[in-house]
Every structure is written in C-alpha cells, then in structure tokens.
LUMPALO-5863 format. One line per 4 residues: number of its first residue (from 0); for each residue x, y, z negated of C-alpha. Coordinates in nm, 2 decimals, padded with zeros to 4 digits. Layout:
REM residues N
NUM	X Y Z  ...
//
This chain:
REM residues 664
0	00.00 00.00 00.00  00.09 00.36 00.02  -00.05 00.71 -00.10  -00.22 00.91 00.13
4	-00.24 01.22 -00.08  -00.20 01.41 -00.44  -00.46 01.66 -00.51  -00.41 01.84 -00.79
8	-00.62 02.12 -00.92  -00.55 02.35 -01.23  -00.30 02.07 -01.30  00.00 02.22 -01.54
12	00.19 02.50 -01.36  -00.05 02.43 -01.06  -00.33 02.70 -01.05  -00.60 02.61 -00.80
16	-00.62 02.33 -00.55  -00.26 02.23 -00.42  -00.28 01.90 -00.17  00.06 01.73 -00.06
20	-00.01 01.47 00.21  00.23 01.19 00.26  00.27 00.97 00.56  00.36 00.58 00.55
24	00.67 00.53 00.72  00.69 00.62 01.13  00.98 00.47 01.26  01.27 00.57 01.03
28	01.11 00.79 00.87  01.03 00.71 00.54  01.10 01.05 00.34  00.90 01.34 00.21
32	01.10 01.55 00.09  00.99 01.82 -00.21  01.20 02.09 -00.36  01.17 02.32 -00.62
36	01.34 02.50 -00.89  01.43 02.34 -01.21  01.10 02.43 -01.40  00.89 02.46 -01.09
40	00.65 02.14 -01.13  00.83 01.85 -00.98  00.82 01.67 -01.29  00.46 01.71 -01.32
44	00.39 01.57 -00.98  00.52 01.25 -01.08  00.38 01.30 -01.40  00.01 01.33 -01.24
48	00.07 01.00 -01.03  00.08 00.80 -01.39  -00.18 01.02 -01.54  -00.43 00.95 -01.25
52	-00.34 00.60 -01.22  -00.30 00.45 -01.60  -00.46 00.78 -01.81  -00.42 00.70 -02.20
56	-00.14 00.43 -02.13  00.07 00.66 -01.98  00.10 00.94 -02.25  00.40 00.81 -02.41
60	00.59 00.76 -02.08  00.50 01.14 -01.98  00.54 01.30 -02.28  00.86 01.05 -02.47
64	00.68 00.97 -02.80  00.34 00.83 -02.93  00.08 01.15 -02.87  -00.25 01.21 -02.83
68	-00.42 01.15 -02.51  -00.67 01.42 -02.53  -00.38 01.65 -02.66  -00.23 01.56 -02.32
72	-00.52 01.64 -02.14  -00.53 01.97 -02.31  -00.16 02.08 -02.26  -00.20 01.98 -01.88
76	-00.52 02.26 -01.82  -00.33 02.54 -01.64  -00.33 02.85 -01.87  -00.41 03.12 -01.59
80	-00.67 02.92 -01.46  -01.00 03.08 -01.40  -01.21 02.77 -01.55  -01.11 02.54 -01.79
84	-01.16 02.19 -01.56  -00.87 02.01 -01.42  -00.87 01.74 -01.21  -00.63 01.52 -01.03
88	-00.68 01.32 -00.69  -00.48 01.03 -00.61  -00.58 00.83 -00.23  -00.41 00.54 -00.13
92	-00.41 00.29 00.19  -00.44 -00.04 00.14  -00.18 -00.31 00.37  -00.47 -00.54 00.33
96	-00.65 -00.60 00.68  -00.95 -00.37 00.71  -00.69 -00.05 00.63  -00.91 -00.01 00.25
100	-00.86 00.34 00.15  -00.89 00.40 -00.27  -00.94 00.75 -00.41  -00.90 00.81 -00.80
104	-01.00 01.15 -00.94  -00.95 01.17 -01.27  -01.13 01.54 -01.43  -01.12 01.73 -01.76
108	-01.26 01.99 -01.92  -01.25 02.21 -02.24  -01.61 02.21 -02.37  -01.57 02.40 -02.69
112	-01.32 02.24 -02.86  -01.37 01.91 -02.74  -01.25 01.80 -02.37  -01.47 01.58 -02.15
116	-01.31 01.31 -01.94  -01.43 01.12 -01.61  -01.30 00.89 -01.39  -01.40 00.83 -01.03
120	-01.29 00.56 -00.80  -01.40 00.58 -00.44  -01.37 00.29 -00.16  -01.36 00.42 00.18
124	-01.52 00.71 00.09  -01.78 00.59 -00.12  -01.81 00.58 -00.48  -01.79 00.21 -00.66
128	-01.92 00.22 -01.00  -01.78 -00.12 -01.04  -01.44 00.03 -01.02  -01.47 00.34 -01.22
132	-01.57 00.14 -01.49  -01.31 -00.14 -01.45  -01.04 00.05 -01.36  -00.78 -00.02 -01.63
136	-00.83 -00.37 -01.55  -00.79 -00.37 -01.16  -00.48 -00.09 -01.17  -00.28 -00.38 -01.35
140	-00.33 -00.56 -01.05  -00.27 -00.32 -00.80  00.01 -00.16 -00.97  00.10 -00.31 -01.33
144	00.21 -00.04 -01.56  00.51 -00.23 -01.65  00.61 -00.27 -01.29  00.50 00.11 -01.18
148	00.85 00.27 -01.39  01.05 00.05 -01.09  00.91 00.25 -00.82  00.83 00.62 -01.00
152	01.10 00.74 -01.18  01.30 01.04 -01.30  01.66 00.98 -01.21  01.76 01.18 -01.51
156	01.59 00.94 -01.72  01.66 00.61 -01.61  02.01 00.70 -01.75  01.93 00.60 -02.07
160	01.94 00.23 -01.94  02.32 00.22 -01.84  02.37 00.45 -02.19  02.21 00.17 -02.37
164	02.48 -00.09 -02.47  02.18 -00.37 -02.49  01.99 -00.30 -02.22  01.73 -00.27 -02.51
168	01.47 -00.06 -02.30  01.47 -00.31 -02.03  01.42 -00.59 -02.15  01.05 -00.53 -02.14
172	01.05 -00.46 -01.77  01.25 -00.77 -01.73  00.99 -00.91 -01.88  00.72 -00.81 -01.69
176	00.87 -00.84 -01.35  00.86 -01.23 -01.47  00.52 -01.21 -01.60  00.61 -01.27 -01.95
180	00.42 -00.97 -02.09  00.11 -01.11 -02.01  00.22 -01.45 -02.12  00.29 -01.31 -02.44
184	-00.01 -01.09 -02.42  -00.22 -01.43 -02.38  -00.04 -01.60 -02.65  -00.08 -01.33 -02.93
188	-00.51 -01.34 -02.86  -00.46 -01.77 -02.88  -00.30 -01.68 -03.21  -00.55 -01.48 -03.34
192	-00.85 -01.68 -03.22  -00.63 -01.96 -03.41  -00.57 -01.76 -03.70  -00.97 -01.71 -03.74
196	-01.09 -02.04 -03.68  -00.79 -02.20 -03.91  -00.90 -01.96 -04.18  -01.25 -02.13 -04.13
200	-01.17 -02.49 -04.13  -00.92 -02.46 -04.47  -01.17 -02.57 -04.73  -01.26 -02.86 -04.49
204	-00.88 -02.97 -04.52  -00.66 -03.15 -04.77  -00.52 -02.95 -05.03  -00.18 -03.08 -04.95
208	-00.16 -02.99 -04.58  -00.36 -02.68 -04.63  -00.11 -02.55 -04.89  00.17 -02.59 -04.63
212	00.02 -02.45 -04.38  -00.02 -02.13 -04.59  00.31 -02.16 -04.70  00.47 -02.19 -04.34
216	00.22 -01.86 -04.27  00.33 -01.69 -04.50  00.68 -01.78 -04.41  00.62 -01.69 -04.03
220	00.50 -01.29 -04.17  00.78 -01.29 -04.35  00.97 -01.38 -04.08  00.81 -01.10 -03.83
224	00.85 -00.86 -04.15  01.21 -00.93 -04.17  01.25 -00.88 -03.74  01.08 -00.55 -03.75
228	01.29 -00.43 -04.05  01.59 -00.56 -03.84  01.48 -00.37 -03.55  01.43 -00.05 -03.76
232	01.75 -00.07 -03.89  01.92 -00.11 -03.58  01.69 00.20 -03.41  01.83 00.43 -03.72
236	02.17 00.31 -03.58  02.16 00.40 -03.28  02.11 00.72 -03.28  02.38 00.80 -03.52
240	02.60 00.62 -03.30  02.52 00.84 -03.06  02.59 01.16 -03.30  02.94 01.03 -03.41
244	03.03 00.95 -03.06  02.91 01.29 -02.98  03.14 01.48 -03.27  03.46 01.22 -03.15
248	03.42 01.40 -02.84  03.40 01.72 -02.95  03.70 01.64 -03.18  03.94 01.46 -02.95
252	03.88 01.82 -02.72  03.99 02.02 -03.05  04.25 01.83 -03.10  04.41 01.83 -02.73
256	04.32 02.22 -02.72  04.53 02.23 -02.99  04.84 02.08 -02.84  04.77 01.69 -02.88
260	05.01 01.51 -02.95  05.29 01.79 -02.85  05.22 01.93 -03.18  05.34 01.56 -03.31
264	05.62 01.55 -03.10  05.80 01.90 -03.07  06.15 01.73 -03.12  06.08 01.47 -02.85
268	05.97 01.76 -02.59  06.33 01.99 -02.73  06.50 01.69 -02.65  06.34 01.64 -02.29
272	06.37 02.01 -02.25  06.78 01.96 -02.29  06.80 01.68 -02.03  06.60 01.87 -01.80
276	06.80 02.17 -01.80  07.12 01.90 -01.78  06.99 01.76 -01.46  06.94 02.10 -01.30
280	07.27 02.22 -01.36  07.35 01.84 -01.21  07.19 01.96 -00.90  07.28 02.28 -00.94
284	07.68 02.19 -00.90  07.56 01.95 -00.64  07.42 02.22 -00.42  07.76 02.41 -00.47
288	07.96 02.15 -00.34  07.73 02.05 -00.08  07.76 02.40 00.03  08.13 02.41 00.07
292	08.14 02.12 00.30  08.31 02.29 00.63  08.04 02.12 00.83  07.75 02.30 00.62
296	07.77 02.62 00.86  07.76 02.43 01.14  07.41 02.35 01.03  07.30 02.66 01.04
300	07.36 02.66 01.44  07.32 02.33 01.48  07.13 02.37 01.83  07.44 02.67 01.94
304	07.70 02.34 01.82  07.48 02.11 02.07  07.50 02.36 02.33  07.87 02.44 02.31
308	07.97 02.10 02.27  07.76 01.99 02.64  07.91 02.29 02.82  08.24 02.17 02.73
312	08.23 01.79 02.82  08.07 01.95 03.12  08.41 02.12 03.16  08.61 01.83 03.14
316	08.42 01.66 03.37  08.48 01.92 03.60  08.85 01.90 03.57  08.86 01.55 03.62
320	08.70 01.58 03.98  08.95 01.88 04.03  09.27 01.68 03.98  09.07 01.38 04.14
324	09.01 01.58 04.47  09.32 01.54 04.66  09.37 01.17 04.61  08.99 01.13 04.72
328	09.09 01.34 05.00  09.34 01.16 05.12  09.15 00.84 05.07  08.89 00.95 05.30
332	09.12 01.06 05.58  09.23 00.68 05.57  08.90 00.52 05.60  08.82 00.72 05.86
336	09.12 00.64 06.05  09.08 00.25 06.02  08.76 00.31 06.16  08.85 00.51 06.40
340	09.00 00.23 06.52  08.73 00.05 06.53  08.46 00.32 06.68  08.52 00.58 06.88
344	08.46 00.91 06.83  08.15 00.97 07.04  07.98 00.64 06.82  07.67 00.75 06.66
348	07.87 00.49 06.38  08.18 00.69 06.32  07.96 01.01 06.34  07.75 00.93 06.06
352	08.04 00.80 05.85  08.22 01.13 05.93  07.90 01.34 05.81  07.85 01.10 05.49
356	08.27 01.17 05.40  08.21 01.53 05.43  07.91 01.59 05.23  08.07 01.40 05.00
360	08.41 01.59 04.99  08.21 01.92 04.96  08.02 01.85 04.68  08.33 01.71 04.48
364	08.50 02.10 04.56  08.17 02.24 04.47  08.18 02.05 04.10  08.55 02.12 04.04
368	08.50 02.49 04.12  08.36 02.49 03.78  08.51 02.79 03.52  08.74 02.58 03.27
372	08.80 02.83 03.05  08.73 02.60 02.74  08.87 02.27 02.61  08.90 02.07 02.30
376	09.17 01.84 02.18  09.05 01.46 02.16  09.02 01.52 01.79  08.83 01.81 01.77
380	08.59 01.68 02.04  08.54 01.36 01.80  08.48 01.57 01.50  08.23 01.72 01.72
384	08.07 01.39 01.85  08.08 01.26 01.43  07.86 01.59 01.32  07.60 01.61 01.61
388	07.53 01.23 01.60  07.59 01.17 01.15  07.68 01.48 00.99  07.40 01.72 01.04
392	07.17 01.47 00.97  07.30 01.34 00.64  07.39 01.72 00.52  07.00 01.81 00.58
396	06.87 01.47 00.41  07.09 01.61 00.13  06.96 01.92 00.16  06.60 01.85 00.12
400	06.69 01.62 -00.14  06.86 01.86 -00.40  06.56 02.15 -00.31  06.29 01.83 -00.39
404	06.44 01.72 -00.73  06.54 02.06 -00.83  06.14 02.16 -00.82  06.06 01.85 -00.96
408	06.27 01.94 -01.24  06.21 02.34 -01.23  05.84 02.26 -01.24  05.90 01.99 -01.56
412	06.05 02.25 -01.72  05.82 02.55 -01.71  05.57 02.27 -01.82  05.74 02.19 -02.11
416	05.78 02.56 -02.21  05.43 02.63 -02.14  05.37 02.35 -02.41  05.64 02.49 -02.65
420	05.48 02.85 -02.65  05.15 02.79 -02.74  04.96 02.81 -03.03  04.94 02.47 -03.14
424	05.01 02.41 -03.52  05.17 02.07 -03.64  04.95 02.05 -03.93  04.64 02.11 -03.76
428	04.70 01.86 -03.49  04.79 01.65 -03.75  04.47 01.72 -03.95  04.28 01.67 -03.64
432	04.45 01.35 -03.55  04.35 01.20 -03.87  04.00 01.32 -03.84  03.96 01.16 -03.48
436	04.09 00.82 -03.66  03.87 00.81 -03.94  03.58 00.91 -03.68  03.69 00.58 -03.49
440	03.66 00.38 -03.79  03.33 00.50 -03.86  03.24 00.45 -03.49  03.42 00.06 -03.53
444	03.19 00.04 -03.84  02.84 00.11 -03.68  02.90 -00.08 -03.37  02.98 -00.38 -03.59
448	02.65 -00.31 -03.80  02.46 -00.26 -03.45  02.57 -00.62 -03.36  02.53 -00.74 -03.67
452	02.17 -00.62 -03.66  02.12 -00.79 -03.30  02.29 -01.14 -03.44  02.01 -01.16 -03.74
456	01.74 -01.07 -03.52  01.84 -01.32 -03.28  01.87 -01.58 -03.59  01.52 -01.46 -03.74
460	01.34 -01.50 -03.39  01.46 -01.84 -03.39  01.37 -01.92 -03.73  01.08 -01.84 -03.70
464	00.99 -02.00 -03.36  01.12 -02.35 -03.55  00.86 -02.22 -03.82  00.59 -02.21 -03.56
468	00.69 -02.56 -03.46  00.64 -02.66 -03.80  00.30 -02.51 -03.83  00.15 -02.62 -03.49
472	00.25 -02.96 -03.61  00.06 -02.90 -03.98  -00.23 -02.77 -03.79  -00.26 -03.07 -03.56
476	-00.30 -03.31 -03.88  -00.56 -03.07 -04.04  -00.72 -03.09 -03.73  -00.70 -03.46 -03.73
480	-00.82 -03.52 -04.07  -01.10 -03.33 -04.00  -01.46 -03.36 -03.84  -01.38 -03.41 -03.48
484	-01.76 -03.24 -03.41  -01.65 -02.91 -03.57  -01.57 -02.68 -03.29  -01.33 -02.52 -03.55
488	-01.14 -02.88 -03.51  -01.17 -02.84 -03.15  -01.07 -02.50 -03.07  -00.71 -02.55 -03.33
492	-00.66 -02.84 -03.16  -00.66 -02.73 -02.81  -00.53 -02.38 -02.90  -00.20 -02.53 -03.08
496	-00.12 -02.72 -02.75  -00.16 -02.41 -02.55  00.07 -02.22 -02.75  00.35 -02.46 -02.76
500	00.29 -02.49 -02.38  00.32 -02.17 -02.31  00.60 -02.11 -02.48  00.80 -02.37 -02.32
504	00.62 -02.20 -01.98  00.81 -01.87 -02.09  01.17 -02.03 -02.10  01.13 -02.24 -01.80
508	00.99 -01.93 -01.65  01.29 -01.70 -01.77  01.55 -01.95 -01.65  01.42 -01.99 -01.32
512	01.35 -01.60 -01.26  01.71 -01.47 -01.42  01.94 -01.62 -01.13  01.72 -01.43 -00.83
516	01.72 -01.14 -01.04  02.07 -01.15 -01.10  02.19 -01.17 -00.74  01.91 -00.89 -00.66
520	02.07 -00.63 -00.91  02.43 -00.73 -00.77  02.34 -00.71 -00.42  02.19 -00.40 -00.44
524	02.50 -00.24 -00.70  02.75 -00.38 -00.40  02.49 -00.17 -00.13  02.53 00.11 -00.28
528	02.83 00.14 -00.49  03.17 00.25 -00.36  03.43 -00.08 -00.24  03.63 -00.02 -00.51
532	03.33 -00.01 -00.77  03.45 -00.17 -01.12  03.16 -00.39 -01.15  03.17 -00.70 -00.90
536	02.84 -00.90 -01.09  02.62 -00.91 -01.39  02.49 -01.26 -01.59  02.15 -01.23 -01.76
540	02.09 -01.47 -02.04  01.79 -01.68 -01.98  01.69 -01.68 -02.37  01.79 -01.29 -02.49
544	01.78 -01.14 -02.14  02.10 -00.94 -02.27  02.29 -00.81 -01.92  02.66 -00.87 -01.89
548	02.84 -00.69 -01.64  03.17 -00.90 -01.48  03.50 -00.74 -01.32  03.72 -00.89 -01.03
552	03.86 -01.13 -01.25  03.56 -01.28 -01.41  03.58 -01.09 -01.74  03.34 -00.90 -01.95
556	03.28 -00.51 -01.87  03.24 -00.29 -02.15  02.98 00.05 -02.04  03.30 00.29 -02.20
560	03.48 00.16 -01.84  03.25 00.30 -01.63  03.23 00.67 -01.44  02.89 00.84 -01.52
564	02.84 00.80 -01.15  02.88 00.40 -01.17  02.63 00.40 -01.44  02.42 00.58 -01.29
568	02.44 00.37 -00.94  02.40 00.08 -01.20  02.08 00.22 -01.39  01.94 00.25 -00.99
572	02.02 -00.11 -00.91  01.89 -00.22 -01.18  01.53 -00.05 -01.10  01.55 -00.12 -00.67
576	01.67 -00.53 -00.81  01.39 -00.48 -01.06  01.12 -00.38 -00.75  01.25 -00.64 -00.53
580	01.21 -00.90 -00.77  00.87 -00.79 -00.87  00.72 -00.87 -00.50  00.53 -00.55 -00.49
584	00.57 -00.32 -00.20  00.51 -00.01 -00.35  00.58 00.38 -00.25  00.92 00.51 -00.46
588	00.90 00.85 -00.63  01.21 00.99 -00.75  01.24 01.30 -00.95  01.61 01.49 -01.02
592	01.76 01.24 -00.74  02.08 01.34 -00.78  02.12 01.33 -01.19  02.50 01.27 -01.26
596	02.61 01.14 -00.94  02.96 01.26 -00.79  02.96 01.37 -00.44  03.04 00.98 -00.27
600	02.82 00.79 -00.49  02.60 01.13 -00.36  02.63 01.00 -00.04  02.58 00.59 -00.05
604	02.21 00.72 -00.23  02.14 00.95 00.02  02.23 00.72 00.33  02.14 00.40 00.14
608	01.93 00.41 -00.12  01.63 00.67 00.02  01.60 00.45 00.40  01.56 00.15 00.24
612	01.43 00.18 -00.09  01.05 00.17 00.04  00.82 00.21 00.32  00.76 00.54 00.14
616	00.98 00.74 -00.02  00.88 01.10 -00.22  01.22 01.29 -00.35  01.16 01.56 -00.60
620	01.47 01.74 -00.54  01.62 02.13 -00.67  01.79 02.31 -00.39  02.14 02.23 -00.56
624	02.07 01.81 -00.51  01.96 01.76 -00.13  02.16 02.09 00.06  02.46 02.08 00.28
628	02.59 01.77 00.41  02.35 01.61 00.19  02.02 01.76 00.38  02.19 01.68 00.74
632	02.25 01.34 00.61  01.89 01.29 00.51  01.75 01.49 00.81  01.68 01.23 01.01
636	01.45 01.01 00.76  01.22 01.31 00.68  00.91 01.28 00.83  00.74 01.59 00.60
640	00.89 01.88 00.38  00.72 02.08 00.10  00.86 02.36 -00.13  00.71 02.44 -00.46
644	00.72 02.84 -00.49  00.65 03.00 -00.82  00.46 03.33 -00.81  00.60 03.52 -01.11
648	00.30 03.74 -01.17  00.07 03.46 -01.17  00.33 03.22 -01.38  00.23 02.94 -01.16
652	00.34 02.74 -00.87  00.19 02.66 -00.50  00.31 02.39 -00.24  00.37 02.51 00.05
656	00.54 02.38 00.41  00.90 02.34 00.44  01.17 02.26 00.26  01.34 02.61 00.08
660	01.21 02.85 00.35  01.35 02.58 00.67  01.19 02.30 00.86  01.34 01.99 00.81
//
C-alpha cells in the first residue's frame, strides 16, 4: 500500500487546511522531498501519520513519555486558529486487486473544557461504520504499531538504538517483527482466564496440591517482583551512566586544554627540544659543506653546463673531420682512378660516382670549417661527463633532502615551544588527571553493576519460567483429581497445554527468525556502509535477542569503536533489516535524514538508502541536510517537492510547491 495524501487542518503549527499529495513510485522515482526549517513542522507531519493511524497508542511515541491522550489532542489545536476543531486526513491505496482506496480522518474539538473526538474511516469514498468502529483492530493488520517505527522514523531518534549498549529498545520490535508480541499478548489473557478459573476450582482440590500451587504462585509474583525491580534498577543506571560519561568528556577536554600530559612531562619535551636543536645544527653543517662542494655552482647553471659541454664535443668533432680531410681526399682521388679504369669518363657509372665523392668531400670541408676556439683536456671533459650524467643529480637529491628534514625538524621545534609557553600548570594537569581516573573507575563500576543487573534478570526470567513448569505440572493433577464435568477442570486443563505450547512456539519461532534477520541487518549495513566499515556481521541470540556486532577477524565489537556515523548507518540497518524482515511493504518517512552522518556515509544514504528503501519514500529534510551535491544526487529520484514556509505574523506554517524557492 501507499499514501495518497496528508490533510491536515488546524494541526499544530498548521493554521487552515494544508494538503501534501504523494505519488507511489513512477519509474525511479520514489521520493518526495519536504523541507523546512528546524521548528517549521516536519516533525509534526510524521507525528500526524501516527496520530491518524494508531490515536491514544501513539501518544508516548510522539510526545517520549506516558501522557494524556486528550492533553495531546489539546496541545495539537493550532493557537491562531480561528475555531477550535482540528482534524487530520490520512488516504491510502491499497496493492490489493481492485486499487481499494482507505481514508481516515481523525477530528477534535475544544467544547468547553472538554475535547470531543471522532474517527472516520471511508472505503472508496464511502463511509464504513464497520471500520470506524473497528479500527484499532484492523490498523494492527494493515500496519502493526510495533512494525509502523520500521518505516516512519525520525533519524535523530533512532540513534538512541546504536547509543544503547543492549539494544534494550529493540528488543520489542525484534519481537514483533517475529510475532512474539502477540504470542505473548495471547499468553498473558490464557493466564489470566487460568488464574480465574484455578481460583474457582481450589476448594474442589486437595489441600496438598492446592497448597503448592499457591506456594509456586506466590513464588512466580515474587519472581516477576524481583524482574521488575531488576529492570528498575538497571533504568536508574543508565542514565547515570550516561551523565558520568558525559562529565569524562568534558574532563578529558579540560585536561588536554590544559596541556595533557605535556604538563606531566615538561622534562621529556626539554630533552626532545635539545636533540632537535642537535639535529638542526647536524643539518645545518651539512648544508655548509654541501655547499662548498666545487660542483654546487655548477648547479645553479646546470642547463648553461649542458650547453657548453655539447658545443664543445661539437668542436672536437669538428677538428677530427679537419685533420681527417686530406687523407679522405686523397682516398677518393684513388678510388676514382681505379675506376676510372674500369669506366670511362662519359659512363653514366663513373659520373654518378664522381658526383656521390664530391658531395661528400664538400660536406666534410663544410663541418671542419667549424670555429674551434674551445677545447677541454680529456680530464676536464670527463669531470664534465661525471657531473652532467651523477653529480648534479645526487647534489639536488641532497639538496632536497637537508631542506625536507630541516622543516621537519624546524616545524618539531616551534611545536614543542608552542607546548612549552603555554599556560598549562603541572599540578592542575595532575589534578585533572586523577579526576579523569577516578571518573573511569566510577564509569568501570556502573557498567559492571549494568551487567550485573542484565545477568540476574536473565537468571530470574529463567527461574521463573522452570517455576511455571512446575506449576503447569501441579495444575494438571488438580485438574486430574478433580470432576472431569467441571468446565473449571476443563478449561485449566486445556489452557496449561496451550501455555506450555506456546511457549515452546516462541523459542522455536525465535530460533528460526534470528538467522534471516541477522543476514538482513548485515546485508543491508555492508549496502550502505563505507568498504572499510568496522563492522563486517552481527549474531543475535535466539533466547535474549541481545545483538553482537563481529570485526574482520571474528571478534566482538564494543559501540565505543564505532564513528557516530557508523552508528548511525547501524541504527538505519537495523530498522531497513527490521522492514524487510517484517514482509510489509510499507511507505518510509524519514524525519532529520541526515542526523549525525559525515559527508560519505552522507552519500551511500542518499544514493542507497532513499531508492531503495521503499516504493515510497517521504524525506523531511532542513535546507542544511539535502543541498549541494547532496540535492543533485537525489535529483533524479524526486518525483514531488514541498517547502514548509512560516509566516512570522501569523506564527504558523503553509506547504507550498518546491523545494526552498526551486523545482526539483
């Protein structure tokens, strides 16, 4: 399925009737693109898509903690508007064969001080009561709730998952991907029913067995008391976990502002300082002698040396043909005379000969005509050869050698001095040093209590599952003993096997789900992660769902190791593995897309993540997340653009075409 529109009216920052229409996907073009200014409403367009489609369930999502709905309801009326009714307007296609078309308006009002809420669900245009009054029921099998936070999201928030060390918050969508939620939902009503009809059929029982029974109970509460103390003592944990890691920070920056550890080491630095200034004056001396090598200044004319030296072998060579000439004279003057005795002079033979001898003779003149004003002995012109073919080249690597290390070292230096003149007290680093030390004890300390916490919990839960065992089996011999025409009998009996059948179901069911959803979360981290991304595969465990991530070599990944950018790409692949596992094939709404990602995991989102991720894709973006490269990049999957513009006088926003003033 996909939306079709979002009408909202009087809705928050929205005064009036604002419509956004959205279009399945045409080709590639999957995208709608929305931007505003932080504080402009983009949040409370995806905020509206939960409120129309789950209302009172999805007040603690919008808002963060437990509130009331009608307090919700209230907050959402826009203050500027001319009446106090609000409504929002939800249509959606069907993929099912006859192209079904579902419209949910969901109105309030203020009447007094009281607000009055209706909900109308329309099919094809026409209302169905059925559906209006049903609703809750049929939206958890259109879009389960616990499935909907896999396709809208706020990007921003969803980094709370990779911040969370034990995947805590979601565990429950893990859950519900699988279908355990509702298992579970199912078993807590057999329980109850149970519960009633056991409480019914106790008098009827032996004293014995009916004693244990209320002694295993009893146990079992205790049990769930003691998990739900565990659990709040780890959730007051937490959170002071997440102060001390905060004031580490902030101390560790103190303490490098302050020097570090040069203000522990000063006598180290002196020392480096005094072989530093040693090895310039090294180089220093080296650079004078390299400079007095008679060859150096040759260097400096190194192309005038070339020059000089080819005029003058050019010179010799002329010389040579010179002294040459009258022996090649004489030579000629005999060849042609043997042949002359072999041709005569009218032969077109000895003519051509003659021409060939005397071209030749003239050009040899011509050459040794040459000015040979200059010469070199035979060891200056080997001096010569050495320095235009070795020397020149091994003086310049020298050179550049000397002028390297001697900025190297000048650049050390001014470093270390910079260092040496600043403000930075021993004591205090000291002091601060200490502090940072006794903060990572403390730190050491709570994340041992944290898994302390987790390892009782995990021993409590099974306790008391072998507790249950223990009672289903007492409850079967009550049940036995008892009259077999008492539906009480009946409905203990039947309900016991149910339970422990179900639960069985559940780990069967987790086992066999974990392994696809495993290789859907790493195949979708390896999409859209860079190649050299830490993280090459996460485990799930079938019985705690707790996610392990694994490195190259097969070992355990701890979340301080990765960037804020691979956490993030994590927290996404998590969600898109999530979706895919779920079977749905749903529209993706993504508020703040860009929320702590560097500019290349930037990119694998944009030209990854947003064509693929659905059929339909709605991006709540500020004009500092999609611009640039970033816009060009997603140019081409854009099939409409909307801008949210806020009217200062009015304090409220309006959607309007385009994307920041531009067409996209």
């Amino acid at each position: 399925m996909h939306f079709s529109s979002i009408e909202l009216y009087n809705y928050g920052i929205y005064k009036g009737k604002h419509v956004i229409s959205l279009a399945n996907q045409e080709g590639a073009k999957n995208v709608t693109l929305v931007g505003g200014m932080n504080g402009r409403g983009k949040t409370t367009i995806l905020d509206s898509v939960f409120l129309c489609l789950y209302g009172r369930k999805s007040t603690e999502y919008i808002t963060g903690k437990k509130e009331a709905y009608n307090k919700l309801l209230k907050d959402h009326i826009n203050k500027s508007a001319d009446d106090k009714s609000t409504h929002i307007k939800l249509t959606m296609e069907m993929d099912d064969d006859e192209g079904t078309i579902i419209t949910i308006t969901r109105a309030w009002n203020m009447n007094g001080k009281k607000i009055d809420t209706s909900l109308l669900v329309e099919k094809n245009g026409i209302e169905d009561s059925y559906l209006s009054e049903n609703w809750e029921y049929y939206v958890e099998e259109l879009i389960p709730f616990g499935i909907a936070k896999f396709f809208f999201f706020d990007n921003e928030k969803i980094s709370q998952i990779a911040d969370d060390d034990a995947f805590d918050k979601i565990k429950d969508s893990i859950k519900s991907v699988m279908g355990v939620t509702t298992i579970e939902s199912l078993c807590a009503h057999i329980e109850k029913i149970r519960k009633e009809k056991n409480a019914n059929l106790k008098k009827s029982g032996s004293n014995l067995l009916t004693k244990e029974s209320e002694e295993l109970s009893q146990s079992i509460e205790d049990a769930e008391t003691k998990i739900r103390n565990l659990y709040a003592q780890k959730a007051a944990l937490v959170p002071e976990l997440a102060k001390l890691n905060d004031k580490l920070e902030q101390t560790e920056q103190a303490f490098w502002k302050k020097g570090g550890n040069l203000g522990l080491n000063h006598d180290d630095i002196i020392r480096d300082q005094h072989a530093l200034k040693e090895q310039a004056a090294s180089l220093k001396e080296e650079a004078i002698t390299l400079a007095s090598n008679p060859a150096v200044p040759l260097c400096l004319c190194k192309s005038l040396t070339i020059s000089a030296y080819n005029k003058i072998c050019s010179e010799e060579n002329a010389r040579a043909k010179k002294y040459s000439l009258p022996v090649v004279s004489t030579l000629y003057d005999s060849l042609l005379k043997k042949f002359q005795g072999e041709f005569s002079e009218t032969s077109d033979s000895y003519k051509l000969l003659a021409t060939i001898i005397e071209q030749q003779l003239d050009e040899l003149k011509q050459e040794a005509q040459s000015d040979n004003s200059g010469s070199l002995t035979p060891l200056a012109k080997t001096l010569v050869e050495k320095f235009v073919s070795e020397d020149s080249l091994a003086l310049r690597q020298k050179s550049s050698t000397i002028v390297v290390e001697s900025k190297k070292v000048l650049t050390a230096l001014q470093q270390l001095e910079v260092h040496l003149s600043s403000s930075a007290e021993k004591n205090d680093t000291i002091k601060l040093l200490n502090e940072i030390k006794d903060l990572q004890s403390q730190k050491t300390q709570l994340e041992s209590d944290i898994n302390k916490c987790e390892d009782q919990i995990r021993s409590a839960q099974y306790g008391k599952e072998q507790l249950e065992r223990q009672l289903n089996k007492v409850l079967l011999k009550i049940a036995a003993d008892a009259d077999t025409s008492d539906d009480n009998v009946r409905i203990i009996e039947y309900s016991t096997m149910t339970l422990e059948i179900m639960q069985e179901f559940v780990h069967r069911l987790q086992a066999q789900k974990v392994n696809q959803l495993e290789k859907n979360i790493t195949s979708c981290f390896e999409f859209l992660a860079q190649k050299q991304a830490i993280i090459t595969s996460i485990s799930i465990d079938s019985e705690t769902l707790d996610i392990t991530l694994k490195d190259y070599n097969g070992g355990v990944l701890l979340k301080d190791q990765l960037s804020a950018g691979e956490k993030q790409m994590f927290a996404i692949s998590i969600l898109w593995g999530l979706a895919l596992s779920s079977g749905y094939k749903l529209p993706v709404i993504i508020d703040t897309p860009m929320a702590r990602l560097d500019s290349a995991h930037r990119s694998n989102f944009i030209n990854k993540y947003l064509p693929n991720a659905s059929s339909q894709v709605i991006v709540l973006s500020t004009d500092e997340e999609i611009n640039g490269k970033y816009l060009e990049n997603i140019r081409e999957y854009v099939n409409t653009s909307y801008t949210l513009v806020y009217d200062e006088v009015e304090k409220c926003s309006s959607i309007q075409r385009g994307y920041f003033g531009g067409t996209v």
